[in-house]
Structures are given as C-alpha cells and as structure tokens.
C-alpha positions as CSV (number, residue, x, y, z in Angstrom):
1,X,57.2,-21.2,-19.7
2,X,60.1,-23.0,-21.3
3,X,61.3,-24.3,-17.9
4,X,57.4,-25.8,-17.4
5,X,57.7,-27.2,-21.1
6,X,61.0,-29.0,-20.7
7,X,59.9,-30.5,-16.9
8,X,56.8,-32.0,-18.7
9,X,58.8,-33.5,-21.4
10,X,61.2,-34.8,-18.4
11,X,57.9,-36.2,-16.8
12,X,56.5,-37.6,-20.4
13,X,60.1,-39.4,-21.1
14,X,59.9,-40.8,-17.3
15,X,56.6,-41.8,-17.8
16,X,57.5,-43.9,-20.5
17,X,60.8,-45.5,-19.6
18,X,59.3,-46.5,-16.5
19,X,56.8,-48.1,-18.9
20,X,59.3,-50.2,-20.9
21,X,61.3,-51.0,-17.8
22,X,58.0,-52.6,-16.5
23,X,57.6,-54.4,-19.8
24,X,61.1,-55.9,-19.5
25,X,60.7,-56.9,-16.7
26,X,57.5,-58.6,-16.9
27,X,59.2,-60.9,-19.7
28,X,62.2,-61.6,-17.4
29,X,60.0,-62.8,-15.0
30,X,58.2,-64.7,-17.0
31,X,61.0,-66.9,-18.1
32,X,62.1,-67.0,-14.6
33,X,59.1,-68.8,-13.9
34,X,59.0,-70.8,-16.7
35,X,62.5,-72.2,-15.9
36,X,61.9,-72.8,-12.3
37,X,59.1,-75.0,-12.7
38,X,56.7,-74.8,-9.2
39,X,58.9,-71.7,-7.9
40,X,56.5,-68.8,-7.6
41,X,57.2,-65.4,-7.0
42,X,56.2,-64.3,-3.3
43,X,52.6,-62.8,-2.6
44,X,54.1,-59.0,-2.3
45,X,55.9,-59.4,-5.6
46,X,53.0,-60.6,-7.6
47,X,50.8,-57.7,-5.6
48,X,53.1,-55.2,-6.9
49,X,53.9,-56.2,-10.2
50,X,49.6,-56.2,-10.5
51,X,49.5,-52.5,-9.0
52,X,52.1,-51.3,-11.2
53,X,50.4,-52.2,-14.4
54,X,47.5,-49.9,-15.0
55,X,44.3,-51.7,-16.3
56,X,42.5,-50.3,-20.0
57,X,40.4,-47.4,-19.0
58,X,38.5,-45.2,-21.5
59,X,37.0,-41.8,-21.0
60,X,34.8,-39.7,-22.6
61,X,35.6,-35.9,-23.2
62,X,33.4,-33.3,-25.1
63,X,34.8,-30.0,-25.7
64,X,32.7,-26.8,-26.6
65,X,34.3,-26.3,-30.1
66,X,33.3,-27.8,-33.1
67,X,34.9,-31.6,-34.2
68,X,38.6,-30.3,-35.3
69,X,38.5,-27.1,-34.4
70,X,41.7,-24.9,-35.2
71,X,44.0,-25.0,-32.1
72,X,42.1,-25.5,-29.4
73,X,40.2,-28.9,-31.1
74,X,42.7,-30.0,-32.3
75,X,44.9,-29.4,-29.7
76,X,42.3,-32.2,-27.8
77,X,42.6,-34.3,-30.4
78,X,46.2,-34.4,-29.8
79,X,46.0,-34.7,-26.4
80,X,43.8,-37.5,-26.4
81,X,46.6,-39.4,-29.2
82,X,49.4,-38.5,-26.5
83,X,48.1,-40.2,-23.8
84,X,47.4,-43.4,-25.8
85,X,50.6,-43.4,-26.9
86,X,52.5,-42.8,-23.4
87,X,50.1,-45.3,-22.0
88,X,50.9,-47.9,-24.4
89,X,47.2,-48.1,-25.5
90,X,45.7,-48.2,-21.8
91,X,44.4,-45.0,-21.8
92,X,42.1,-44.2,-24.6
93,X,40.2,-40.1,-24.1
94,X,37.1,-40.2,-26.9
95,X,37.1,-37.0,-27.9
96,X,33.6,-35.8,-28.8
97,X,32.9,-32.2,-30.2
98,X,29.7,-30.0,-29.6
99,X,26.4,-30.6,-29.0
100,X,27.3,-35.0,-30.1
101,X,27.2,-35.6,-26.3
102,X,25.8,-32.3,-24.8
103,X,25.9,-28.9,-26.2
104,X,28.5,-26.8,-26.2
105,X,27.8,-24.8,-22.8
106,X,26.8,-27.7,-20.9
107,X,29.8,-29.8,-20.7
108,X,30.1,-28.8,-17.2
109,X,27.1,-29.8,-15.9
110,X,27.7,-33.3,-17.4
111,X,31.0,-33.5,-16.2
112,X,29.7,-32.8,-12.8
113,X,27.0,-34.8,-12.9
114,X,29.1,-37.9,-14.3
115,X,27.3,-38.1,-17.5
116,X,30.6,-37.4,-19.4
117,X,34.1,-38.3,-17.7
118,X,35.5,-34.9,-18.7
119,X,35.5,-31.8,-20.7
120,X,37.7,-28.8,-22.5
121,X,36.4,-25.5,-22.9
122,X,36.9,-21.7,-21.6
123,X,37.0,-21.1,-17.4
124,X,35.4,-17.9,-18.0
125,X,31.8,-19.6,-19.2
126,X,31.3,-20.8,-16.0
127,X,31.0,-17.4,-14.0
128,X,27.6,-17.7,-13.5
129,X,28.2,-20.8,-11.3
130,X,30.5,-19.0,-9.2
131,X,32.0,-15.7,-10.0
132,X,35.0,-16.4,-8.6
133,X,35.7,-18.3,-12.1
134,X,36.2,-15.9,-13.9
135,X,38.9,-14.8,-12.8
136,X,41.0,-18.4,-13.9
137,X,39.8,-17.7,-17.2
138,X,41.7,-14.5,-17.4
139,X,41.8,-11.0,-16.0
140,X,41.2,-7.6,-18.5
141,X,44.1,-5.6,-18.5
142,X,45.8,-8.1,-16.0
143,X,48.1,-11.1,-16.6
144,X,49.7,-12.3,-19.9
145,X,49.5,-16.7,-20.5
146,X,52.9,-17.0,-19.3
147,X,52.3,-14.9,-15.5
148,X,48.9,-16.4,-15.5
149,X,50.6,-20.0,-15.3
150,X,53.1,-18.8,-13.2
151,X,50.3,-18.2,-10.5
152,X,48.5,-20.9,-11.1
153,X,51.6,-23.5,-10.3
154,X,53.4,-21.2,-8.2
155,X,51.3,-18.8,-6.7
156,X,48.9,-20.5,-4.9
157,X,45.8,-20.4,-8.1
158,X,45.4,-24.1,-8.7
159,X,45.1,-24.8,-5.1
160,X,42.4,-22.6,-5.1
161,X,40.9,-23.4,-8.5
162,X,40.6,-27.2,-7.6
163,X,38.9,-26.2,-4.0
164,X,36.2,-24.4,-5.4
165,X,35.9,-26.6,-8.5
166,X,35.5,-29.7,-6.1
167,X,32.4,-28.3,-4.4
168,X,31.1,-29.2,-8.6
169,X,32.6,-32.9,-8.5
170,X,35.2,-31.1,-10.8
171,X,39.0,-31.3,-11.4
172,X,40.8,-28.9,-13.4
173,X,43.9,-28.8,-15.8
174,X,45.0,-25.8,-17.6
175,X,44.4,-27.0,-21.1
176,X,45.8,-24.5,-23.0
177,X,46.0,-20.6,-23.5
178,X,45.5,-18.4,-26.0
179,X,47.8,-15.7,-25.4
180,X,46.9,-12.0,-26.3
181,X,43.6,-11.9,-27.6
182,X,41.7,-9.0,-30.0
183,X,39.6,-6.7,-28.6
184,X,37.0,-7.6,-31.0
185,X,35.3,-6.5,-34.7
186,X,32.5,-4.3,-34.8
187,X,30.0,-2.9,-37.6
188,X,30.7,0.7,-37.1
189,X,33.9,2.8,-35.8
190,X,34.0,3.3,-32.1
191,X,35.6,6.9,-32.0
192,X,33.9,8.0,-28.7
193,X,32.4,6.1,-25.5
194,X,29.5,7.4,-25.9
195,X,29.1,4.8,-29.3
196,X,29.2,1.5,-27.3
197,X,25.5,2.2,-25.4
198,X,23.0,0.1,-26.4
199,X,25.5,-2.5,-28.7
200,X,24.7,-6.2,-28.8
201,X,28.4,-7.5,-28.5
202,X,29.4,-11.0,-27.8
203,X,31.8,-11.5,-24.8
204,X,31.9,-13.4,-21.4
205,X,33.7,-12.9,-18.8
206,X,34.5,-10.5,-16.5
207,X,35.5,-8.9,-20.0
208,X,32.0,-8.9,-20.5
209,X,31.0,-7.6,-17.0
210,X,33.2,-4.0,-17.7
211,X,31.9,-3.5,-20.8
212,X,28.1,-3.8,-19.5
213,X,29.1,-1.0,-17.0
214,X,30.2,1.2,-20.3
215,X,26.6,0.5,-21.7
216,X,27.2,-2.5,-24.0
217,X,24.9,-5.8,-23.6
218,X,26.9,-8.8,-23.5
219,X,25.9,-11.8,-24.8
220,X,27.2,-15.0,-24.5
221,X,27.3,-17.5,-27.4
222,X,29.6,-20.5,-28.6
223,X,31.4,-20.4,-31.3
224,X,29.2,-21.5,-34.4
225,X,26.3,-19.3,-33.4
226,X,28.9,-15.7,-33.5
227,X,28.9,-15.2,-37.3
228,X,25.2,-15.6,-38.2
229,X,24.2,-13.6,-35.5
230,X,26.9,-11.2,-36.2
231,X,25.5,-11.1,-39.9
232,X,21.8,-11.1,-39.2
233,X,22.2,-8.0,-37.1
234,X,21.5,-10.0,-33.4
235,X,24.7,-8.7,-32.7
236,X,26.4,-5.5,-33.3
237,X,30.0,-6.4,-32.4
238,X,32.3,-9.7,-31.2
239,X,35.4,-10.8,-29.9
240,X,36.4,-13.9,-30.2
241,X,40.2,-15.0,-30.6
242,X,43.0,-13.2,-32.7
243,X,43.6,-13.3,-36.1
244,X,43.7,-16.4,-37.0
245,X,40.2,-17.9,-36.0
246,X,39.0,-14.9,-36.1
247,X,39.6,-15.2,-40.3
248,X,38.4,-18.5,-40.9
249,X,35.3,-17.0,-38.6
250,X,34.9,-14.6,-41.5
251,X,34.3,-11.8,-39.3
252,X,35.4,-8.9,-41.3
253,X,32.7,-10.0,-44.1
254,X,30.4,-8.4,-41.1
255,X,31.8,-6.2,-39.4
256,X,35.0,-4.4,-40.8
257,X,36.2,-2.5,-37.7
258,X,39.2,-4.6,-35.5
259,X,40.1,-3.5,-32.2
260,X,43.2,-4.2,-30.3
261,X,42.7,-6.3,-26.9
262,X,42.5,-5.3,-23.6
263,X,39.9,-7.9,-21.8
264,X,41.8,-10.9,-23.2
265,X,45.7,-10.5,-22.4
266,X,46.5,-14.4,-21.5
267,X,43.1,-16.3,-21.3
268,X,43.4,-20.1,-20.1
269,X,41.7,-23.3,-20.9
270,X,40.8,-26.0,-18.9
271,X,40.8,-29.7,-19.3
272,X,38.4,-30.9,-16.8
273,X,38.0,-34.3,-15.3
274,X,34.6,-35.7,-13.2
275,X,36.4,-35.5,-9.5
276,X,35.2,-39.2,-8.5
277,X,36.4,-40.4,-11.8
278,X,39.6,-38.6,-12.0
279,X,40.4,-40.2,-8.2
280,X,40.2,-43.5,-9.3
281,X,42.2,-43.4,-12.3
282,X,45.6,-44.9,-11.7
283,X,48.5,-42.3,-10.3
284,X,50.4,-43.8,-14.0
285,X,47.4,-42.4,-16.2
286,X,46.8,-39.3,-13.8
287,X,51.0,-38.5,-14.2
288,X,50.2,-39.2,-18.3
289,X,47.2,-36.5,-18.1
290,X,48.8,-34.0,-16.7
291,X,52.3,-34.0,-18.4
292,X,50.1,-34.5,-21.2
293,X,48.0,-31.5,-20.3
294,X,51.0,-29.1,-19.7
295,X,52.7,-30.2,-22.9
296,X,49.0,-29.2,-24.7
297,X,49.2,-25.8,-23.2
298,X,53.0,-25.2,-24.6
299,X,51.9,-26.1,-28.0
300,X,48.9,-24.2,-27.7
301,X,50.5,-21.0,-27.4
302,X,53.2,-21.2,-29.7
303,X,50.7,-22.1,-32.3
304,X,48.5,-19.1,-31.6
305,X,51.6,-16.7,-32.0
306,X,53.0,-18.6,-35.0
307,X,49.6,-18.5,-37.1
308,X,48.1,-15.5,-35.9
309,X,51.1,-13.6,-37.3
310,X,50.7,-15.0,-40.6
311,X,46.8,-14.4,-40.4
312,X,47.6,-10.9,-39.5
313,X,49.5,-10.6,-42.6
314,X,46.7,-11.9,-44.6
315,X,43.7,-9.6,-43.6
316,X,41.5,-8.1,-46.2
317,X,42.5,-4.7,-47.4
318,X,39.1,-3.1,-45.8
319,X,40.2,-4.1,-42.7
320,X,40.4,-1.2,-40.6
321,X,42.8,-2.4,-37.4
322,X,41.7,0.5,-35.0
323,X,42.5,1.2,-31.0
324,X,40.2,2.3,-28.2
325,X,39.6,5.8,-27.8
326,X,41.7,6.9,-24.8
327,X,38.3,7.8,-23.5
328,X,37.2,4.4,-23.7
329,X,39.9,2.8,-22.0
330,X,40.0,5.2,-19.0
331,X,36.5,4.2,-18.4
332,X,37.0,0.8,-19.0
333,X,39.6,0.6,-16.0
334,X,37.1,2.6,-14.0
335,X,34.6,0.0,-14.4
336,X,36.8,-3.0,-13.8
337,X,37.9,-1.3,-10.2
338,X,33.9,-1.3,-9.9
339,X,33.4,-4.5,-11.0
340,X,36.3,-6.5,-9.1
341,X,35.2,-4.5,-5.3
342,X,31.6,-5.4,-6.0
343,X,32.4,-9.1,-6.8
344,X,34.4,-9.1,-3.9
345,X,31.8,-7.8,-1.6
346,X,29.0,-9.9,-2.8
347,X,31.3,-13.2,-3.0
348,X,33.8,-14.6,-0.2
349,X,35.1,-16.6,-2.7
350,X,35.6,-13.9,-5.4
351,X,37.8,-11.8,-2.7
352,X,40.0,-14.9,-2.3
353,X,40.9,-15.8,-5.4
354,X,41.2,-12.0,-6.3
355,X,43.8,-11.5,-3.6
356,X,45.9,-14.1,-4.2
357,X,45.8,-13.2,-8.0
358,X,46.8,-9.5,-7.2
359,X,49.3,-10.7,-4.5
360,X,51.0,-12.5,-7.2
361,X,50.7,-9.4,-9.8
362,X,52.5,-6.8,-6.9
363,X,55.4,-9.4,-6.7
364,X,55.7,-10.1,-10.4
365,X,55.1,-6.3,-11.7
366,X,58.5,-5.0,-10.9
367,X,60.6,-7.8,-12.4
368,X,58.5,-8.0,-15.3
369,X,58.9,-3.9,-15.9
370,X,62.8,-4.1,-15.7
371,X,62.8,-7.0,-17.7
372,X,60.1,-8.0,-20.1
373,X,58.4,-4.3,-20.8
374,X,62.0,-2.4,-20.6
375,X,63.3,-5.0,-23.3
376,X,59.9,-4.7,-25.7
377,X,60.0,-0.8,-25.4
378,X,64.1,-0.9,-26.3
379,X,63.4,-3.3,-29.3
380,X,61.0,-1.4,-30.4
C-alpha cells in the first residue's frame, strides 16, 4: 500500500512539473516570436504545443452519501479540489451529494446513461445488475483493503472490473476503502443462530446474500434512511461502517448490541466515470484522475483506522461489543461456500471474476500467514 501511495505521489509531482515546464515554455516561445517578427514556428510545433495543453473541461459527479459526508464525502470533496489544483484550474469535478442530481442508489444508471459524467459510491449496490459485482466491493471472510488492491492492480481484477463495467458505458477507479468493517448493531443479543430468523437487518452485498441463507431478510437502504428505520422498528439490526460513522449514525441509541465483522474485511469504493465521457478526456486529466483517485484511496484508509480508534474509545458505557456465536460463524461459512458455487453456476461472469479472485487468495495466503498473521498473533 505504501509502495502504491508513494508511485501516485511520483505520478501527481510528474503531473505537475510537466505542467510548469509546459508553462515555461509557452512564455519562451512567446517572446521568441515576438522578437523574430514574421518568423513562425513550423505547423508540427504549433500542433503540438495545442495538443499538449488540455482545454477547461468540467464534470459532474454525484456520490450516494450525504453533502460532506465523514470520509468517504469528504474524501470526494477532496478529490475533486486535487485535481483542480494539479490541472491548474482545467479540470473542475462538481461534486453533488444525494438525491440533488439523482438519488442516492441511482447514480449508476445516470452515469451510464450520460445524465451525470460520474459517480462515487459502494461496488457492492450494484449486484443486482450483475452479480459478478459484488465481489469488487468485497468478499465476507476474504481479503483485507490492502490484498484487495493488490488484485485489483496486480492480479488481473481491474482488467476484469472495467470489461464488465463497459458493457454499462462505465469506467471504474477504486475510490477509496474502508478497511475492516463491524459486523453490525442489533436490538437484542444474538447468543444462538437460531435468533437471526426472521430479522429485518440492513446489508448488501454478498454479505447480505449469506446472511439470507441463515434466515435474516436483508434490506438494502442508503445511508440517511438506516437510523429511522432502525428506531421505528422497520429494521431489527444494521451494519454500516466501524466506529466512527457508525457514532455519529447514533446507532447504539437503537440498538445496543455491536458485533465484530466478518462480511466487511476490506470493502472498496469506486469512482466511476461515463465510458464515452471518460475516453475523451485528455490522457493529462485522465493521468490527474487516477493519481488523484489512488492518492484518495491511501487517505481514505488511514483516516478510517486513525478515527475509528478514537471512536472506539468513545463508545457509550451500554455498549455491549459482542462476537458471533461459534455457531453462527460455522454456518455463516457454510452458506457463503453455497452462495459463491450457486452464483457461479447461474453466472459466467460470477465464475470468472471469482476465480481469478481466489487465484490471487491461494498465492497470497501463505506469505501473508508467515508474515502479516504470524507477526499480529506474536504482538499480541
């Protein structure tokens, strides 16, 4: 990850002192022609000193998150600033939040449809589209944010992400990643499997998919309809994030009972761009978005870990942190084995992506027991 972050700095920096080179030159040659009178620079020069300057172009992005949202909108917002400022003004991203432009789960149907020029929200909404998605948002029980980036830029994901995406118009960016996430806060103690059937809980994905299979009804909502319902009783239990927007949620004034993640361990982001739109940009504002994009992502994760420490500190006293019944969790991996062969057997598309993910899991597994688990089990 810190290899990825530096290269994107190293690709920002380039970016812009291939910017001011091109400004100091365009004022040398300037006076050049001011001092040689009729003397004009030859056709190909003037063609490629036109090319190499990119023209104002604005875009307009609406995310799924409230305006300013902790992290992840604001993390836009500072995306959007960046490339401004590494363009030298000629890239200007509007950032609009939910439901100004389109609601909140519709941004990519507009940005596939060219109604918007882009959008920033969570891969895993889009699983009804293709199930196959799901599986870029994040795997239960699978790959942390750092291995899940690792495949995507190495192991062959974003290859496969942007084919499948293109049949929508789309192009995708990881846009951030939220690193371990909570396994969610629920009205009443879970200390058997048999408690889950029949609960309303809020969660997508193929998070969501398991824990239909252990008798919960998922249901998918954005982010400022999970409390009220939560409250109101619509809902029995939620996951959302960790403990940081999960408190300023005010979850625990509902539902007092917080379980450790499982479905969640490294979900991703996307910043998506309208395919046809993103092709004509210029290659200098395409280089900006996605040095841009990759230096989001960093941030984004260190700023999960940073403040959901501190929010973790800050928790309520009646906040009960509880883990999944050993029960639970046996049938939970159960049902994702059942979940990830039928997926696979109903979708070509699924299968692929889901091979190339686990293909990626065998190699990393042993190097990241010997070093990453073998060093968190000796610290601790």
């Amino acid at each position: 990850m810190l290899l990825s972050i530096l290269l994107s700095l190293e690709a920002i920096e380039g970016i812009e002192m291939r910017r001011r080179e091109f400004l100091s030159s365009a004022v040398v040659g300037a006076s050049a022609v001011a001092l040689g009178g009729c003397h004009r620079a030859p056709k190909e020069e003037q063609q490629q000193v036109t090319q190499s300057k990119s023209k104002k172009v604005t875009l307009k992005l609406a995310t799924s998150w409230p305006a300013h949202f902790p992290i992840m909108g604001t993390g836009v917002d500072q995306f959007a600033k960046r490339c401004f400022e590494l363009s030298g003004g000629s890239l200007e991203i509007k950032v609009y939040a939910k439901n100004i432009l389109v609601p909140a789960l519709q941004v990519f149907d507009a940005t596939s449809a060219a109604q918007i020029d882009a959008f920033h929200s969570g891969v895993y909404y889009w699983k009804g589209k293709n199930a196959a998605f799901s599986i870029f948002g994040g795997m239960p029980l699978g790959l942390t944010s750092e291995e899940m980036i690792t495949w995507m830029k190495f192991g062959g994901g974003y290859e496969l992400w942007r084919e499948l995406y293109g049949k929508f118009n789309l192009y995708p960016l990881i846009g951030g990643t939220t690193g371990p996430q909570m396994g969610g806060w629920f009205k009443k103690e879970i200390t058997q499997l048999s408690d889950l059937k029949g609960l309303k809980m809020r969660i997508p994905g193929l998070g969501g998919e398991v824990m239909k299979r252990l008798g919960v009804n998922p249901v998918l909502l954005p982010a400022g309809e999970i409390y009220t319902s939560l409250e109101r009783g619509t809902i029995d239990a939620t996951e959302w994030v960790g403990p940081a927007l999960d408190s300023m949620m005010g979850f625990a004034k509902a539902a007092p009972y917080y379980y450790t993640g499982w479905h969640e361990p490294g979900s991703i982001l996307e910043i998506t761009f309208n395919k046809t739109r993103w092709e004509k940009l210029s290659s200098e504002h395409r280089a900006i978005i996605t040095a841009v994009s990759e230096e989001m992502t960093g941030t984004m994760l260190q700023e999960f870990r940073y403040k959901n420490a501190q929010a973790l500190q800050a928790l309520p006293k009646y906040v009960k942190i509880k883990q999944f019944p050993k029960a639970v969790m046996d049938a939970a991996k159960e049902a994702l084995d059942e979940v990830l062969h039928d997926e696979s057997q109903k979708s070509e598309d699924f299968r692929r992506v889901l091979e190339s993910y686990q293909a990626f899991s065998t190699l990393n597994r042993p190097w990241d027991d010997i070093s990453t688990k073998n060093f968190l089990e000796i610290r601790s």
